[in-house]
N, C-alpha and C positions, 0 to 999 in steps of 0.2 A: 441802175447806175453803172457797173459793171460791165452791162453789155454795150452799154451806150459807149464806156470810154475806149472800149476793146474795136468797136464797129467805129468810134474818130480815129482811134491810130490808126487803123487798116485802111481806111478811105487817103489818111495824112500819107502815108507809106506810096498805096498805089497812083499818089497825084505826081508825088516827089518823083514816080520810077518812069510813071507817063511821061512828064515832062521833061527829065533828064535823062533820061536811058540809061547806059552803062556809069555813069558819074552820078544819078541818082542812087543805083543798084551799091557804089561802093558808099557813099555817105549815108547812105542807111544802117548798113555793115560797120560802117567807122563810129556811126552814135550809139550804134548797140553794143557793140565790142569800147566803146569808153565809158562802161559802168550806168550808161542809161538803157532800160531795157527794154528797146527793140523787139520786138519779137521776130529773129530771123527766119522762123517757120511761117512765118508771113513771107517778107522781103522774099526770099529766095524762091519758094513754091509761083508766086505771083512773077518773079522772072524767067523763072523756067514757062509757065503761061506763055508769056510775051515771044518767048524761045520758039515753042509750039506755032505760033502765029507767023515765024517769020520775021520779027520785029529784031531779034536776038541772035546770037549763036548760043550752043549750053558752053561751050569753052568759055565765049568771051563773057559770061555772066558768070561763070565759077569763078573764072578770075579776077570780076568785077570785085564780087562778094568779097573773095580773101584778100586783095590789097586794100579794101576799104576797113578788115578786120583787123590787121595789121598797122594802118594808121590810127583807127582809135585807140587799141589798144599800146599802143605806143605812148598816145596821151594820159592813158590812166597810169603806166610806167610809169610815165614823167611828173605826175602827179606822185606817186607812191614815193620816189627818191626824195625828189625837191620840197614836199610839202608833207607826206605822209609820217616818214621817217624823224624827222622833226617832232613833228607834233607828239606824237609816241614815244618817242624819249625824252617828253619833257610831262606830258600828261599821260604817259602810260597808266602808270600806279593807279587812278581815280579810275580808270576800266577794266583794272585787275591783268594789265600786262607790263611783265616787266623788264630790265634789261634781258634775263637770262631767255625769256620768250622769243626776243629778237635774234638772241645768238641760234636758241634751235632754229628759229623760219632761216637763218642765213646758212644754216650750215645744209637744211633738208635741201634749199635752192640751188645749192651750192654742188649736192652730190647727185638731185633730181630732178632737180627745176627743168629739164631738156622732155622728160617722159613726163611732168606735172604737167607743162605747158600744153604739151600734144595731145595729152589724151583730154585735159580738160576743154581744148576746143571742140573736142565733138562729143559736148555733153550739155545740153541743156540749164540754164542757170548758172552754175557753176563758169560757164566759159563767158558769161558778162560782167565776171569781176576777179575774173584768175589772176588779172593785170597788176591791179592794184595791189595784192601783197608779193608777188614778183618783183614791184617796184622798192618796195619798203626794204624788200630784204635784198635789194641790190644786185638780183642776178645779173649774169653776163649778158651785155644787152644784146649780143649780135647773135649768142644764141638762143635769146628771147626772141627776135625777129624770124632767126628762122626756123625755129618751130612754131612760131606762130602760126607762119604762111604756113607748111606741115600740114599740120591739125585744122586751120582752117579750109585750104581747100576742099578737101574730102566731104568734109560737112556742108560746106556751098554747092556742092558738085550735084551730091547726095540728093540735097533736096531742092535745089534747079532739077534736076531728073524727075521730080517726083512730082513736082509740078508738071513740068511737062508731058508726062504718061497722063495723069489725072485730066490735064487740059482746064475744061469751062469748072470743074469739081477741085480745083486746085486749095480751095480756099477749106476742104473737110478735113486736111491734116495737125491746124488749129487743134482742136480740140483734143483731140489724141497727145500733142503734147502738151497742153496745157495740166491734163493730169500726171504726166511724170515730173513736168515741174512744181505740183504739187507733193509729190512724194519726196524732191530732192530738197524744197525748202522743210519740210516736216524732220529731214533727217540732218541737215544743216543746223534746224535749231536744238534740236536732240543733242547735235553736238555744241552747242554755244550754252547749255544750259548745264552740261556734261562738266566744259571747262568753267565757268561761274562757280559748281558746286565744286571742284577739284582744289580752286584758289583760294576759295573761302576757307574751308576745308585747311591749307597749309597756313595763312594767316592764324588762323586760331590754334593751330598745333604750335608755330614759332611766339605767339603769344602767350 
């Protein structure tokens, strides 16, 4: 089941990039980077391919990649402010976050969110939903954008490169990161399970 849904997206990916070239290459980027995950160790390696071939430059796909990362994750922003934020300060408490939660995320975005952004773009998992509490906690958007582009291109560049070294083999770096983003969700939930027992925890101590 697994391999079959991994083997539809990859096929969905490479049709989207055949047929649109560089505006397939950024609307791949753009759905991955809006909290739907893409796998852009696909996208990019399979453009960098394309690069190899002649079909491409590696410039104009890196920087396919990073303005399409840029536009999704603009929309997950825009989602975090307009809808996120909201919802959070009205049904926080039933998920164990509360006003005082939002002031820390505002004020860490506040004094970090320029080095959060950047470095979480070239990090696997983590850089398909940085957007979204960025948005929540209102960072400054313009230099949300440009650390975006920042941290993203590196990581487009990176691995259009590494496709294109690999060539016809382009498609064996899957795998490889598919287990560090198994280590990064295993430590994510470490940490989500961390803050549950913390909150509980002070509820029952102010009770």
């Amino acid at each position: 089941m697994i391999s079959a849904t991994i083997s539809l997206v990859t096929n969905f990916i490479i049709n989207a990039i055949s047929s649109l070239g560089y505006a397939g290459i950024a609307l791949m980027m753009a759905i991955e980077s809006a909290c739907i995950p893409l796998p852009s160790e696909v996208i990019m390696p399979f453009a960098g391919f394309l690069a190899a071939q002649g079909r491409f430059s590696l410039l104009g796909v890196s920087l396919a990649g990073a303005i399409g990362c840029v536009v999704g994750s603009v929309i997950a922003y825009a989602v975090g402010v307009w809808g996120g934020r909201g919802f959070i300060e009205k049904y926080g408490k039933y998920i164990l976050i509360s006003r005082h939660d939002l002031e820390v995320a505002d004020r860490f975005f506040n004094k970090y969110g320029a080095s959060a952004i950047f470095f979480s773009r070239l990090m696997p998992v983590v850089r398909t939903f940085i957007s979204l509490p960025a948005g929540i906690a209102k960072m400054d958007f313009s230099k949300f954008v440009i650390f975006t582009f920042l941290g993203s291109w590196p990581w487009c560049l990176g691995l259009a490169y590494l496709g294109k070294v690999l060539g016809d083999r382009w498609n064996v770096l899957s795998p490889y990161f598919h287990k560090f983003d198994f280590v990064l969700i295993i430590a994510i939930i470490g940490a989500v399970v961390w803050y549950v027992r913390r909150h509980i925890k002070n509820v029952k101590f102010k009770s």
